[in-house]
Each structure stands twice: as C-alpha cells, then as structure tokens.
CHARMM internal coordinates of N, CA and C (Angstrom, degrees):
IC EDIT
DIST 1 N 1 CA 1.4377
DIST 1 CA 1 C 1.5249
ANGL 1 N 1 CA 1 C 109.32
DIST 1 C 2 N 1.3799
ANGL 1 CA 1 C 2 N 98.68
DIHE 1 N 1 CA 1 C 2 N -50.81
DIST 2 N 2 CA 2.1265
ANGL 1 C 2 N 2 CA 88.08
DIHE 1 CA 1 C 2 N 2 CA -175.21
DIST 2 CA 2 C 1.2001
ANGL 2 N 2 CA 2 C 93.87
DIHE 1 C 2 N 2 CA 2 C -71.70
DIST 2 C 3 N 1.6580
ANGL 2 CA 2 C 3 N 153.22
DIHE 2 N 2 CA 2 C 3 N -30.32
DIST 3 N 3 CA 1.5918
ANGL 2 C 3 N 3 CA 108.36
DIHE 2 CA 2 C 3 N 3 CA -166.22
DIST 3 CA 3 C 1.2068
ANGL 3 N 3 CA 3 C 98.90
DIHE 2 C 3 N 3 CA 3 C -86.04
DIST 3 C 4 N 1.6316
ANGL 3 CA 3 C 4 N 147.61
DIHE 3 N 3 CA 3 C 4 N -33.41
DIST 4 N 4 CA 1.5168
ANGL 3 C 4 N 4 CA 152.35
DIHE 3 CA 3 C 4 N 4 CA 148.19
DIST 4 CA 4 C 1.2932
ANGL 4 N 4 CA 4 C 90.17
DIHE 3 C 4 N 4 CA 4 C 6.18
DIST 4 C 5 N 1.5929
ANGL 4 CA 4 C 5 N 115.49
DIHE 4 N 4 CA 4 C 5 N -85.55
DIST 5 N 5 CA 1.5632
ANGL 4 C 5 N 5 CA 122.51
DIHE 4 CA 4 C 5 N 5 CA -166.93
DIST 5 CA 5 C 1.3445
ANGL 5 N 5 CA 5 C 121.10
DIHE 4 C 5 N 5 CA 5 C -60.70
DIST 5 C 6 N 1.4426
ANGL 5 CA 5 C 6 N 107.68
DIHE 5 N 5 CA 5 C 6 N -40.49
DIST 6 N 6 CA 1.4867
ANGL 5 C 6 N 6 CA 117.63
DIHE 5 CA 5 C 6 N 6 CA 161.76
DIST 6 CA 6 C 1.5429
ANGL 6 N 6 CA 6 C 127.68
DIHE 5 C 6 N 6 CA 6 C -37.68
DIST 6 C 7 N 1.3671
ANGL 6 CA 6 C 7 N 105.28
DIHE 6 N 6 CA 6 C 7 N -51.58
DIST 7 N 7 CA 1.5668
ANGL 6 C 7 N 7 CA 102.22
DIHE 6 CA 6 C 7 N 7 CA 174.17
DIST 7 CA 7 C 1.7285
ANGL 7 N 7 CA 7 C 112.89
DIHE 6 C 7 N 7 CA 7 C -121.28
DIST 7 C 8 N 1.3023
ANGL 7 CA 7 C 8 N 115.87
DIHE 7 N 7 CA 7 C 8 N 21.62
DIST 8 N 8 CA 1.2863
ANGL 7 C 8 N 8 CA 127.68
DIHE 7 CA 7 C 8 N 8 CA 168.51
DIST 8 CA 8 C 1.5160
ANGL 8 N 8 CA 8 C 119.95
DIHE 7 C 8 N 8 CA 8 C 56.22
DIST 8 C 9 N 1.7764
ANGL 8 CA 8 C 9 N 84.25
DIHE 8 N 8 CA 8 C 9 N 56.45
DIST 9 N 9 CA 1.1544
ANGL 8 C 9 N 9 CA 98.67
DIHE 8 CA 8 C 9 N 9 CA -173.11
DIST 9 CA 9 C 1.5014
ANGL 9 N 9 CA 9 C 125.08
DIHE 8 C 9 N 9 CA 9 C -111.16
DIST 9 C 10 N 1.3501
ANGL 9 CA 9 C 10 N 135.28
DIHE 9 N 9 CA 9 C 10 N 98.53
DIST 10 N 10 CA 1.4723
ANGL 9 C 10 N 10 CA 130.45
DIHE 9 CA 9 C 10 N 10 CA -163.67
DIST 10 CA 10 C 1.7537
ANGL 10 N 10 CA 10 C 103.57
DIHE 9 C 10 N 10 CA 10 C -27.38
DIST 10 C 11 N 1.5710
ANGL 10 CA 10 C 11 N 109.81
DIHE 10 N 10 CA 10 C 11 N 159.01
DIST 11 N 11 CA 1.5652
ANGL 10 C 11 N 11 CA 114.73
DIHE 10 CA 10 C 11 N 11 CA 171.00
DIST 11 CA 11 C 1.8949
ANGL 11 N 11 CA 11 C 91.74
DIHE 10 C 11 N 11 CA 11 C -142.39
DIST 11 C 12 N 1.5124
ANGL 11 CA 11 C 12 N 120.71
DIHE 11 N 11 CA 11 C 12 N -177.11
DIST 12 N 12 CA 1.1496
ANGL 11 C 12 N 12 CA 121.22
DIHE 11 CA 11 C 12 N 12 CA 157.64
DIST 12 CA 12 C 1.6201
ANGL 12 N 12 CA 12 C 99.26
DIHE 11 C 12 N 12 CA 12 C 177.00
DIST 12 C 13 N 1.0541
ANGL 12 CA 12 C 13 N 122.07
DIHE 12 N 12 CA 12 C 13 N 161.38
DIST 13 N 13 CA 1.2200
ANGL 12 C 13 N 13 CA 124.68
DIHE 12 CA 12 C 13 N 13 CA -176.24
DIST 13 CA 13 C 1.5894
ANGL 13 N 13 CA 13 C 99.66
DIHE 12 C 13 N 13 CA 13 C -132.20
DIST 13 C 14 N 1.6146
ANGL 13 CA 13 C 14 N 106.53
DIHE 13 N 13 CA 13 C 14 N 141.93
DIST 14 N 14 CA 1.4109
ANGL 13 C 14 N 14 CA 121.72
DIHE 13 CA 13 C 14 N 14 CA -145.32
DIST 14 CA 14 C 1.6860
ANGL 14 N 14 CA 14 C 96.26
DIHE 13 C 14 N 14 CA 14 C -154.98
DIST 14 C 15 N 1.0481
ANGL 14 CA 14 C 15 N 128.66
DIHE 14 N 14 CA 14 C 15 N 126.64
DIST 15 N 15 CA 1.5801
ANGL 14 C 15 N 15 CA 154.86
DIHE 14 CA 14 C 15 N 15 CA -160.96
DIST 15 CA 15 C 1.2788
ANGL 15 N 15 CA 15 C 114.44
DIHE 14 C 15 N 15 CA 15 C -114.10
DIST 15 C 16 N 1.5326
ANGL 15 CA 15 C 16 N 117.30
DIHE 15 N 15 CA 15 C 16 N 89.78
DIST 16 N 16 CA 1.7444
ANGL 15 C 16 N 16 CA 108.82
DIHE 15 CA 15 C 16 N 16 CA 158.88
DIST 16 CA 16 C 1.5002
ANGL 16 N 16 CA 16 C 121.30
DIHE 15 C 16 N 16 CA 16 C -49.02
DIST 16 C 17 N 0.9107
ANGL 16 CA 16 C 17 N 124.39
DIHE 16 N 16 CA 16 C 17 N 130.15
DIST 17 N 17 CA 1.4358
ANGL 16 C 17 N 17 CA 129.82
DIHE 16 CA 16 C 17 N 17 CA -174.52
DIST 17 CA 17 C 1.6864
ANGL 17 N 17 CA 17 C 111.74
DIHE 16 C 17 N 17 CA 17 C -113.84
DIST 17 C 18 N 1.2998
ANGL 17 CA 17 C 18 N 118.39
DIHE 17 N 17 CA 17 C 18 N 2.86
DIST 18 N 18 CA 1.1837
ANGL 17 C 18 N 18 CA 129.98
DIHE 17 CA 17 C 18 N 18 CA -166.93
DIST 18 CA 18 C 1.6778
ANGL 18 N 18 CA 18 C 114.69
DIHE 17 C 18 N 18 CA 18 C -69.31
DIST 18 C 19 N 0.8573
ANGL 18 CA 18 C 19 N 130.41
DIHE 18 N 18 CA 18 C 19 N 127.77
DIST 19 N 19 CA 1.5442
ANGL 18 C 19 N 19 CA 127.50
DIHE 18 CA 18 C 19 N 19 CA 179.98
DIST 19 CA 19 C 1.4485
ANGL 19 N 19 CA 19 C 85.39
DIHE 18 C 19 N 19 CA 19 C 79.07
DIST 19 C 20 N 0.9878
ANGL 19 CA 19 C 20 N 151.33
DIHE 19 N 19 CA 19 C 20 N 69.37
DIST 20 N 20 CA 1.7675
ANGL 19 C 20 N 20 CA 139.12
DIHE 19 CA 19 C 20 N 20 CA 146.95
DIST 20 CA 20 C 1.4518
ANGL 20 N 20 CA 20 C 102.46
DIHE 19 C 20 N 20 CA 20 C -97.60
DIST 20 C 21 N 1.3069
ANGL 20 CA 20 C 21 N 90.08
DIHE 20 N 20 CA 20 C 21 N 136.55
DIST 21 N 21 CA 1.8571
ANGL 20 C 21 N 21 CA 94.45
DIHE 20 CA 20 C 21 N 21 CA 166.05
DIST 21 CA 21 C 1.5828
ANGL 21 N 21 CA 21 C 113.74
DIHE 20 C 21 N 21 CA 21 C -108.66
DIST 21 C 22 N 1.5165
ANGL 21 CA 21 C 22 N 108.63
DIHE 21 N 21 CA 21 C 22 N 148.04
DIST 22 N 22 CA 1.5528
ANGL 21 C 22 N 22 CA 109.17
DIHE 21 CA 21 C 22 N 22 CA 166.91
DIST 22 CA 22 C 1.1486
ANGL 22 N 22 CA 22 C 95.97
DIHE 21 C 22 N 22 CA 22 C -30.39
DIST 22 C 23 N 1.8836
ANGL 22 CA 22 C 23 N 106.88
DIHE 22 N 22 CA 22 C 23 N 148.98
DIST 23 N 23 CA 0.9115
ANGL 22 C 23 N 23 CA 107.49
DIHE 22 CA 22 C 23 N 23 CA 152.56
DIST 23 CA 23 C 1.8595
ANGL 23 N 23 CA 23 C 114.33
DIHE 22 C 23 N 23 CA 23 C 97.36
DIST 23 C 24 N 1.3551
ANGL 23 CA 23 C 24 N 114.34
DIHE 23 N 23 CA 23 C 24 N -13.32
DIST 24 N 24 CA 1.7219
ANGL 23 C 24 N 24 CA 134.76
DIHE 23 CA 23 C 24 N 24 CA -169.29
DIST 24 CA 24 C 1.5182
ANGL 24 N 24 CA 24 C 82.85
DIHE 23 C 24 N 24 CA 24 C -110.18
DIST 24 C 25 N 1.2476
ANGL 24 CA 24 C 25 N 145.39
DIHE 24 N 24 CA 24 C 25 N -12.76
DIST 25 N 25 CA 1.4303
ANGL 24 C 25 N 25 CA 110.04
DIHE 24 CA 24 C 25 N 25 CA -176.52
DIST 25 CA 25 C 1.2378
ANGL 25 N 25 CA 25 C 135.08
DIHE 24 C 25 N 25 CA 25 C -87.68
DIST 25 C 26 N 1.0398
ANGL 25 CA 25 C 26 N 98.53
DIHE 25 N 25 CA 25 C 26 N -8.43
DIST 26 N 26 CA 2.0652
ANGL 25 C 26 N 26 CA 107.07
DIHE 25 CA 25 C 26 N 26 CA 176.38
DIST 26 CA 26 C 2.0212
ANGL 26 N 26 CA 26 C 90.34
DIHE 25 C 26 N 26 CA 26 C -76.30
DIST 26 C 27 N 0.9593
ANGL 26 CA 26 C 27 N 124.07
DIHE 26 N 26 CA 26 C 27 N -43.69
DIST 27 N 27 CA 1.4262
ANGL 26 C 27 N 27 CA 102.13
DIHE 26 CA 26 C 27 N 27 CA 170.73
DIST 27 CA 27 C 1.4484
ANGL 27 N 27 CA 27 C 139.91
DIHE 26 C 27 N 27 CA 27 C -50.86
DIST 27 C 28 N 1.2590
ANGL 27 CA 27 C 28 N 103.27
DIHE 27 N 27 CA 27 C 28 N -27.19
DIST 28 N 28 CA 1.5032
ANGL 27 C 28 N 28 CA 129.58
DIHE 27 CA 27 C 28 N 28 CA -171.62
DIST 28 CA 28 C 1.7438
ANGL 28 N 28 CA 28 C 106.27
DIHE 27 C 28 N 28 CA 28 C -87.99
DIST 28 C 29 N 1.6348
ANGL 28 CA 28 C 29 N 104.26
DIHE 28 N 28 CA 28 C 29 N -33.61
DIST 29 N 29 CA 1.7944
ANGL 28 C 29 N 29 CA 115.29
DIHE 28 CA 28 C 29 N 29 CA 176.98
DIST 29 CA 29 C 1.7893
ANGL 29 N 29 CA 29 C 102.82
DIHE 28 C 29 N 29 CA 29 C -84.08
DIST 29 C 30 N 1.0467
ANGL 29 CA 29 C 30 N 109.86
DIHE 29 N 29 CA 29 C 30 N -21.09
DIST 30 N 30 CA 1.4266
ANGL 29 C 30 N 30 CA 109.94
DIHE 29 CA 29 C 30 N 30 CA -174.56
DIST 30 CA 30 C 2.1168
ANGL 30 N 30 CA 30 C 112.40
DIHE 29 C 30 N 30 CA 30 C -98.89
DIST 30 C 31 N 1.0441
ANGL 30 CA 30 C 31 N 114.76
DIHE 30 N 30 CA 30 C 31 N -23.02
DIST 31 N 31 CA 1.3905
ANGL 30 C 31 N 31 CA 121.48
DIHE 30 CA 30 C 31 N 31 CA 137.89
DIST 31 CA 31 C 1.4831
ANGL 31 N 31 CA 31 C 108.88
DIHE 30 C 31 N 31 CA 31 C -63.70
DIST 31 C 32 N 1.0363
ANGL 31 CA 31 C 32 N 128.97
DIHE 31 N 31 CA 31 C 32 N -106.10
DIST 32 N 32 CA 1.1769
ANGL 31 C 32 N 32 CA 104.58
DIHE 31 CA 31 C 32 N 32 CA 174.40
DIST 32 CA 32 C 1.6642
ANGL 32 N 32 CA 32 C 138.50
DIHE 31 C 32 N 32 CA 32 C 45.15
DIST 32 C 33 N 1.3114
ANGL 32 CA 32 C 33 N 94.34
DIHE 32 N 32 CA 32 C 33 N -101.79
DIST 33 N 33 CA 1.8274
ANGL 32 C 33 N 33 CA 134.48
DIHE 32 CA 32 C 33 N 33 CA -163.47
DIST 33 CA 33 C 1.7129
ANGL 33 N 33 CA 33 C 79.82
DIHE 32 C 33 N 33 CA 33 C -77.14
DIST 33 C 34 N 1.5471
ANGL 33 CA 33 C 34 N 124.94
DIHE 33 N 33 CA 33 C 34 N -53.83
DIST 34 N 34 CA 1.7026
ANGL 33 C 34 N 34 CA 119.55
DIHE 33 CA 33 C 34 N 34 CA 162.84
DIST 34 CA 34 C 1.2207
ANGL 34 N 34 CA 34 C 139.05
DIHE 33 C 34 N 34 CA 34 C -34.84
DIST 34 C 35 N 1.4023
ANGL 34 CA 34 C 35 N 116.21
DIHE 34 N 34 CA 34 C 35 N -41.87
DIST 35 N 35 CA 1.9975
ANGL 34 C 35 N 35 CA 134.46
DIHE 34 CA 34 C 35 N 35 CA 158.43
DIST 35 CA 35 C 1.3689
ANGL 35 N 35 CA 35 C 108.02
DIHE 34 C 35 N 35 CA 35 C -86.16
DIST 35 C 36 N 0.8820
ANGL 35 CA 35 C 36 N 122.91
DIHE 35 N 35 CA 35 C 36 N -29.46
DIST 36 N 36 CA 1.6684
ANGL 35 C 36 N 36 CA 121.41
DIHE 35 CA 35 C 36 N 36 CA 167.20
DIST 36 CA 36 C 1.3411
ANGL 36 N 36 CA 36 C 110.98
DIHE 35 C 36 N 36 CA 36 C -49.40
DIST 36 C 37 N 1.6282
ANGL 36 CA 36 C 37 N 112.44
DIHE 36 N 36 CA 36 C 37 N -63.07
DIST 37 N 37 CA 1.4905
ANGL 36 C 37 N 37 CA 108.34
DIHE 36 CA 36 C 37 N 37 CA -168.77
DIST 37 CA 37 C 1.2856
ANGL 37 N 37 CA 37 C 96.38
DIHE 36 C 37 N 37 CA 37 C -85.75
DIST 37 C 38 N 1.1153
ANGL 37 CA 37 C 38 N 117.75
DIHE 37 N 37 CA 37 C 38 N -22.22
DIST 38 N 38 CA 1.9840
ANGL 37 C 38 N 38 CA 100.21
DIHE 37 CA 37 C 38 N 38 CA -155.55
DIST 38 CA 38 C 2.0346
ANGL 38 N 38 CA 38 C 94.07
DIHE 37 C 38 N 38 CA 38 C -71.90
DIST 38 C 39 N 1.0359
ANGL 38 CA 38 C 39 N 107.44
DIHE 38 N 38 CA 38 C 39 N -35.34
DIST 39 N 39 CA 1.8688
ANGL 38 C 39 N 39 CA 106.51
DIHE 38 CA 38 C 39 N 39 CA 176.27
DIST 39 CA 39 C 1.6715
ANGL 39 N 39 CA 39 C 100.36
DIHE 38 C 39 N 39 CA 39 C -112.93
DIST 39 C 40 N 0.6821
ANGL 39 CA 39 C 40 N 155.19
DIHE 39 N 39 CA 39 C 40 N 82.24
DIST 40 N 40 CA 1.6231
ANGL 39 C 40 N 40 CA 172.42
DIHE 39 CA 39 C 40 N 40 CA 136.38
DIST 40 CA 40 C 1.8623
ANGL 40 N 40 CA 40 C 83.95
DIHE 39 C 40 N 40 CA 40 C 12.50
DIST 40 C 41 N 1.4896
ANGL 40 CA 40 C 41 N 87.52
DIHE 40 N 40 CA 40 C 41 N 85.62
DIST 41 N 41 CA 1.5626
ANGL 40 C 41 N 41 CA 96.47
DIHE 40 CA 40 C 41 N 41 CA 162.97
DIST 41 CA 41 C 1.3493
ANGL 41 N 41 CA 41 C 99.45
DIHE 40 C 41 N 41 CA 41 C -86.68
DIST 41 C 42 N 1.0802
ANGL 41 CA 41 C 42 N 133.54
DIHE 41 N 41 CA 41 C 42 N -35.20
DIST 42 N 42 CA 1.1265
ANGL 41 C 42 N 42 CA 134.75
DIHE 41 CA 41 C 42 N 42 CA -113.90
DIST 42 CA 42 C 2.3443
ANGL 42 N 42 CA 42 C 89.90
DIHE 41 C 42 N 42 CA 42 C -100.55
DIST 42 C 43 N 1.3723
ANGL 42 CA 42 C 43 N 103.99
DIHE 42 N 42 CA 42 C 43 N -40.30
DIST 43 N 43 CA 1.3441
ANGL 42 C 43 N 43 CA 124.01
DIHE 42 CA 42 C 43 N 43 CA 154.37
DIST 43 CA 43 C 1.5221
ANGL 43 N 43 CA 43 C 130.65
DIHE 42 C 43 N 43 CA 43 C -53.95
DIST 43 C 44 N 1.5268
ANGL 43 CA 43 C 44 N 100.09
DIHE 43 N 43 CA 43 C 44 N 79.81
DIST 44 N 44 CA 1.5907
ANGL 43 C 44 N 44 CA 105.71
DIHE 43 CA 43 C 44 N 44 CA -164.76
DIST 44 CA 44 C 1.9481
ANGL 44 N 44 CA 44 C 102.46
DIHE 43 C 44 N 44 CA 44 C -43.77
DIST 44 C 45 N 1.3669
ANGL 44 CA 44 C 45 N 108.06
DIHE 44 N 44 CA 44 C 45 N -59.86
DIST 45 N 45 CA 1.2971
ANGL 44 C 45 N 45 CA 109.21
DIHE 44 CA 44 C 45 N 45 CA -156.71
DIST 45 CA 45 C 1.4654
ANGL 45 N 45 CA 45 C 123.94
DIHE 44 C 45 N 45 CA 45 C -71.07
DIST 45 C 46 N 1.5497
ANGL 45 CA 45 C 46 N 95.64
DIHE 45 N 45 CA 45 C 46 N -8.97
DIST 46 N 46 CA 1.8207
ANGL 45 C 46 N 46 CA 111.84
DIHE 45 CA 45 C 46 N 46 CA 167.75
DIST 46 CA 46 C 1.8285
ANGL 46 N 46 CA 46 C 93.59
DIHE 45 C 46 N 46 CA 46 C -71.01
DIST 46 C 47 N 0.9336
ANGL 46 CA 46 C 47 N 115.99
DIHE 46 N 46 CA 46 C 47 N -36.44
DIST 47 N 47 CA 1.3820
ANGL 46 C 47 N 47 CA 117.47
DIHE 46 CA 46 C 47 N 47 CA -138.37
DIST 47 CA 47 C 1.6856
ANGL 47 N 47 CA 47 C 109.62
DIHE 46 C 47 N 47 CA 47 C -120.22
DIST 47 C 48 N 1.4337
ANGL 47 CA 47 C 48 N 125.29
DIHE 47 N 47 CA 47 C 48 N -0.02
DIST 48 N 48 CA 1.3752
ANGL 47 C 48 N 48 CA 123.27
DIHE 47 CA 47 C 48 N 48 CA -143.57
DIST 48 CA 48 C 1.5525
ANGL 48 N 48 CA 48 C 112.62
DIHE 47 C 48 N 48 CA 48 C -70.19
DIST 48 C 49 N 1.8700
ANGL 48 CA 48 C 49 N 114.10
DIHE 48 N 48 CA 48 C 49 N 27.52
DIST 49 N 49 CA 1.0762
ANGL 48 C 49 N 49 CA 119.65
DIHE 48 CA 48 C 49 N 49 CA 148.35
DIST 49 CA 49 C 1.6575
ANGL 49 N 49 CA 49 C 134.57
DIHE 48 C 49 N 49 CA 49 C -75.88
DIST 49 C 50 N 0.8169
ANGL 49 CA 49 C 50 N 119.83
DIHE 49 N 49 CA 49 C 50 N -48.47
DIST 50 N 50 CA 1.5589
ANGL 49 C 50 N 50 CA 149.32
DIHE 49 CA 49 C 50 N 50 CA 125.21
DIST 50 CA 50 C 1.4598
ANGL 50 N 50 CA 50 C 130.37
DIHE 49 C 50 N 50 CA 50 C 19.89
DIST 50 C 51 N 1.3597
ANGL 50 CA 50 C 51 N 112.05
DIHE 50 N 50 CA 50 C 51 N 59.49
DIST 51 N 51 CA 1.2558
ANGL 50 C 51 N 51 CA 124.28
DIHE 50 CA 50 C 51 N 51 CA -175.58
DIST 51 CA 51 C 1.7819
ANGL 51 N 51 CA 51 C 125.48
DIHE 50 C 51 N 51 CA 51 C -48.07
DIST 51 C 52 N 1.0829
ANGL 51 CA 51 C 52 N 103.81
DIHE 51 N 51 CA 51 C 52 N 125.22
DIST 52 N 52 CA 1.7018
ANGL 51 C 52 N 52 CA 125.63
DIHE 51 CA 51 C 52 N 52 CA -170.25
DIST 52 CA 52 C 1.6742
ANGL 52 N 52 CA 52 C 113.24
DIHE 51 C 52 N 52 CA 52 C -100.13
DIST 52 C 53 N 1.3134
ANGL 52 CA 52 C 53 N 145.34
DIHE 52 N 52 CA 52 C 53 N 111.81
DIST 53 N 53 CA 1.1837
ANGL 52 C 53 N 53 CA 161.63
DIHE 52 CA 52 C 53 N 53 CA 160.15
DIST 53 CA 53 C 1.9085
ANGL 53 N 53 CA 53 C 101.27
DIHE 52 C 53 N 53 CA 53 C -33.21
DIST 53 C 54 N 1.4701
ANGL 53 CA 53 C 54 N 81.85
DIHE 53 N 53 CA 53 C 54 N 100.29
DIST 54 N 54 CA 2.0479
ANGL 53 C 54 N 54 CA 67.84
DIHE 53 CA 53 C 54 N 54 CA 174.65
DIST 54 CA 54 C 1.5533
ANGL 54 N 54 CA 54 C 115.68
DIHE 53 C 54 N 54 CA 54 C 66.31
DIST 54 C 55 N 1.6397
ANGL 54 CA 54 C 55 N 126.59
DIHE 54 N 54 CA 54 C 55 N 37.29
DIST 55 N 55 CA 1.1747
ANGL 54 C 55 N 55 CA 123.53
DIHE 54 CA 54 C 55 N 55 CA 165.44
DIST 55 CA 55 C 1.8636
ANGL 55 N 55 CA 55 C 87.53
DIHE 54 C 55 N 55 CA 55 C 117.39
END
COOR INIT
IC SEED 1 N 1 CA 1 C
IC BUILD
C-alpha cells in the first residue's frame, strides 16, 4: 500500500476462487475483513491508491 501511494500506483486484491468447495466461504470472508483492516483498505484517503469494485 505505501509504495502504491508512493508512486501512484493502482493496487487491488483479487481471490482465485477456483476449486472452492461448499462450505470454504466464510474462510475467504474472514481473510477478507483480515487485509481490510490489517492495511485500511477500507480508508479511501489513507489509501486513494486502492482499487474499489464499481466506484
């Protein structure tokens, strides 16, 4: 994230989903909500490298 912002460079984080079985997705939501907070995606202006789904 800081060199992203550093040299104004887009970032985004993106999930193979391939081979998932019922039942694997609360792992995948709980990573998640885990990189979210641990680098404050979630904080456009910390972050306004930081690519957003639809805006």
């Amino acid at each position: 994230m800081r060199a992203a912002n550093t040299n104004d460079r887009a970032i985004c984080v993106m999930y193979d989903l391939s081979g998932m079985r019922p039942g694997d997705e609360q792992v995948i939501l709980d990573d998640i909500d885990e990189v979210a907070a641990q680098h404050a995606l979630k904080n456009r202006k910390l972050n306004p490298s930081y690519l957003y789904h639809n805006g």
